[in-house]
N, C-alpha and C positions, 0 to 999 in steps of 0.2 A: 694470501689467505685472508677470510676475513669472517668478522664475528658475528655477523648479521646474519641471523636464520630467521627473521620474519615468523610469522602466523602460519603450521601447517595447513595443506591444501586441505577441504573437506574430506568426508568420505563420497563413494560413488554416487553415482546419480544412483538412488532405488535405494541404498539405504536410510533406517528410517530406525532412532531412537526409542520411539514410543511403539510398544505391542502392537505388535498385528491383529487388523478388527478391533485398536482402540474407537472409532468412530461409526463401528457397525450399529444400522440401529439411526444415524442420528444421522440429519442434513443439513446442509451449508448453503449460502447465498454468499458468491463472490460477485462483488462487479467489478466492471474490467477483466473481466473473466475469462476474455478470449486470444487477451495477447500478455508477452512481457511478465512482468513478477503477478500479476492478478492468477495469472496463468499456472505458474511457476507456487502460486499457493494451492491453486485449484487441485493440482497432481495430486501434493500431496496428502491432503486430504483426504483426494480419491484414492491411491495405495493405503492408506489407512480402515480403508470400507464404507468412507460417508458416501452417502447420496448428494449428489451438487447439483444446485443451481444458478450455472453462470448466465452474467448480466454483461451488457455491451451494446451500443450504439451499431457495429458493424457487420451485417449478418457475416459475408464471408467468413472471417476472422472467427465470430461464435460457433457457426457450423465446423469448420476444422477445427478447431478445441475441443468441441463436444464431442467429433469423432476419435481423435485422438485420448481421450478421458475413459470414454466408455468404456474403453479393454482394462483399465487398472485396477478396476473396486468396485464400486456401488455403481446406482444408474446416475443417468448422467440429462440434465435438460437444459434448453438455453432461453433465455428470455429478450428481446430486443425492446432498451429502458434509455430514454434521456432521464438521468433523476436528477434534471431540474423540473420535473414535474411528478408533482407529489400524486394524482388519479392517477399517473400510470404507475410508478410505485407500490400504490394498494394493489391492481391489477397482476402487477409479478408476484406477488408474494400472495394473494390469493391463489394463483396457480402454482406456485413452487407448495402451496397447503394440500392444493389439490392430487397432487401428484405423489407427494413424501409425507405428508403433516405438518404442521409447523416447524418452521427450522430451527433448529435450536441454537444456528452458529449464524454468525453475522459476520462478513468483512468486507468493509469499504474500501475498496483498493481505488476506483475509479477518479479519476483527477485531470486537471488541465493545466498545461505550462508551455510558455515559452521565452524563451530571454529575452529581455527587452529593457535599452536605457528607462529610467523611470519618466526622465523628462518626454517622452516619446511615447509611453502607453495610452492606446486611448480606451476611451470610456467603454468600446466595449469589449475590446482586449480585459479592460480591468471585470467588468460586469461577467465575461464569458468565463475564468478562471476562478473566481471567487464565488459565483453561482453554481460552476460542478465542484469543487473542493469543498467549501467550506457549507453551499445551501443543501446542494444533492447528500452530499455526506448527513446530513442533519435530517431531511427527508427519510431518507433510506433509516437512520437511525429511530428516529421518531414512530415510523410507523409500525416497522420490527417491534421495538420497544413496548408499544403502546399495545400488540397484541399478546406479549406476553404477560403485559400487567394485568389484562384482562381474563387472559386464560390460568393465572396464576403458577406459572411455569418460569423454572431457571433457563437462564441463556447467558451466552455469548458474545461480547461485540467485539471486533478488533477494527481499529483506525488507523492506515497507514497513514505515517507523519513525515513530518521533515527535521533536520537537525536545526538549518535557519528558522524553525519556527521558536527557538531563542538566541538565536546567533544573530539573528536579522541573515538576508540573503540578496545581496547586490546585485542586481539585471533579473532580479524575480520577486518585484516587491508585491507583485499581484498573491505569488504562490505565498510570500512566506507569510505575509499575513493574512490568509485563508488558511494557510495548515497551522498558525500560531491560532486561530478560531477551534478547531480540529483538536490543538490540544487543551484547551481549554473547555471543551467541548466534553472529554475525555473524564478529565479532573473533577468535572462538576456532575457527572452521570455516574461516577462510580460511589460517591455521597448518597446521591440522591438515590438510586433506582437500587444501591446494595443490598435495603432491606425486601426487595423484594425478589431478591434472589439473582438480577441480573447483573454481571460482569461486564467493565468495558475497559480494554487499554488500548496503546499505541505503539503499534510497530512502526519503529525507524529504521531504514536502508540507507547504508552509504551508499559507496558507487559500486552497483550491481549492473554491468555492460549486458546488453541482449539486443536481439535481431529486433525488436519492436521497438526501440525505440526512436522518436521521431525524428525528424530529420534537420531540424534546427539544434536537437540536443545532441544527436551524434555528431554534428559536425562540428560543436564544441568540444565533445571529447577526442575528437581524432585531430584535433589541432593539438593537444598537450601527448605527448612522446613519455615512452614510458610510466605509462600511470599505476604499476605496481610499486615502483619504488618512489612513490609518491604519498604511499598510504605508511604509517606505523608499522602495520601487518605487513609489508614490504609484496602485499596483492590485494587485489579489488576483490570482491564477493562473489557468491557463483548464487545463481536466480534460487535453487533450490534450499541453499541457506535461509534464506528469508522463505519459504515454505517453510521450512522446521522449527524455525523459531513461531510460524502462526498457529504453528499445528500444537505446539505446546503448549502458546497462551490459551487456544481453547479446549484443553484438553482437564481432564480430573484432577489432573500431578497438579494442575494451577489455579485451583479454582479460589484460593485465598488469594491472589494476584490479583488488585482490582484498580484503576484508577494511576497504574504502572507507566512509564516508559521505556519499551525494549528497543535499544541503538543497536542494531548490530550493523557496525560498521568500521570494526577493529580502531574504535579508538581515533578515528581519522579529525572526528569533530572536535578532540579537546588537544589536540597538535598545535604546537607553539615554536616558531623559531625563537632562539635566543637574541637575534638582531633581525627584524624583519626584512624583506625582501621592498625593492619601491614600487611605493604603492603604480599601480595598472588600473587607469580609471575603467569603468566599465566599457565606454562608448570604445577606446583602444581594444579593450579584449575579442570586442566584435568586432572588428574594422569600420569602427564609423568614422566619421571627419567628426568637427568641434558643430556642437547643434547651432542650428540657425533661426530656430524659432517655428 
């Protein structure tokens, strides 16, 4: 026998906390919209009645999300966006105006990562991750932002985070200091832009496993065994948790929530052994040899 009952599982896929048609009436811009947790906040969203407009580099990928969306809620449109570039930017969000009106929800899901020793990243490895994390996110933010201040209209932003972006993050020093820009990013627009009606925080994910994710990340995770009794919660997250928890920061119940960081990731980030475990230099976690320069 034992005493360990972990974190119950969620509820089902399709339940949903907040009233039904809390978000009828109002539209949303996710990027990364077509795959993984971008996706996974998109639903729900769309079960709640918003109108969406997903963003993504991928047509396949957006065309199947968008068919798949369509049947839950509101209407559904996709936009293909590198937001490292700020004229195409203005261009989606003049058409998601086009289409619904201004959108009154913002969420930056879209990001770039891959593990990598430090000594071994190059310049544009560093340039490519920090330019969709931390520029695109600011783009996207900025330009949203700037039409609301203009139209003198409340809104929403949510910025998905990382926990390394105060823990520091070993073989992702690209990500963690882009998404530590992200939260800071976060902190200083909810000061700034509160009086005028607009909200921003940060969604943090632990480990949330799903079919999109990439191929250098999954292969990190399926090399560690047993990764439920790995976490506090004694299980990893389910995609749709992190949809509930975005749907809330944008929703009325939170509108005094400004400048927040939401971790939902049972606690995994503030886990301490009492004696550590020896240290695994990175280049070992990946299989590399000793660098040679």
């Amino acid at each position: 026998m034992t005493d360990r009952l972990g974190i119950p599982a969620p509820p089902p896929l399709g339940a949903a906390a907040l009233p039904k048609g809390t978000f009828e009436g109002r539209s949303v811009i996710v990027t990364g919209g077509g795959s993984g947790l971008g996706k996974a906040i998109a639903t729900e969203f769309a079960r709640l009645g918003a109108d969406l407009m997903i963003v993504g580099r991928k047509a396949d990928r957006l065309k199947a999300a968008q068919d798949e969306l369509a049947g839950l809620g509101g209407r559904v449109t996709a936009a293909l966006c590198d937001i490292r570039e700020p004229d195409r930017i203005a261009e989606v969000i003049d058409a998601a105006e086009a289409a619904f009106g201004l959108p009154g929800v913002l969420v930056n899901n879209a990001a770039g990562n891959f593990p990598v020793p430090a000594e071994e990243l190059s310049a544009n490895g560093w340039r490519a991750v920090v330019d969709i994390t931390l520029s695109g996110t600011w783009f996207m933010t900025q330009e949203f932002g700037r039409r609301h201040l203009a139209a003198g209209t409340p809104a929403s932003i949510i910025n998905l985070g990382a926990s390394y972006a105060w823990t520091g993050g070993p073989g992702f020093v690209h990500s963690a200091a882009a998404k530590a820009g992200v939260q800071n990013m976060v902190e200083t627009l909810a000061v700034e832009w509160g009086p005028y009606g607009i909200q921003i925080n940060a969604l943090v994910p632990g480990l949330v496993p799903h079919d999109d994710m990439s191929a250098d990340l999954r292969g990190g995770l399926d090399r560690a065994e047993d990764k439920d009794v790995r976490q506090p919660a004694l299980r990893v997250g389910q995609p749709r948790e992190i949809g509930w928890a975005a749907t809330f920061l944008a929703s009325p119940y939170a509108q005094l929530i400004t400048g927040h960081t939401l971790v939902v990731d049972g606690a995994n980030w503030q886990r301490r052994a009492l004696v550590n475990e020896p240290v695994v230099t990175v280049r070992e976690q990946l299989g590399r040899g000793p660098f040679a320069g």
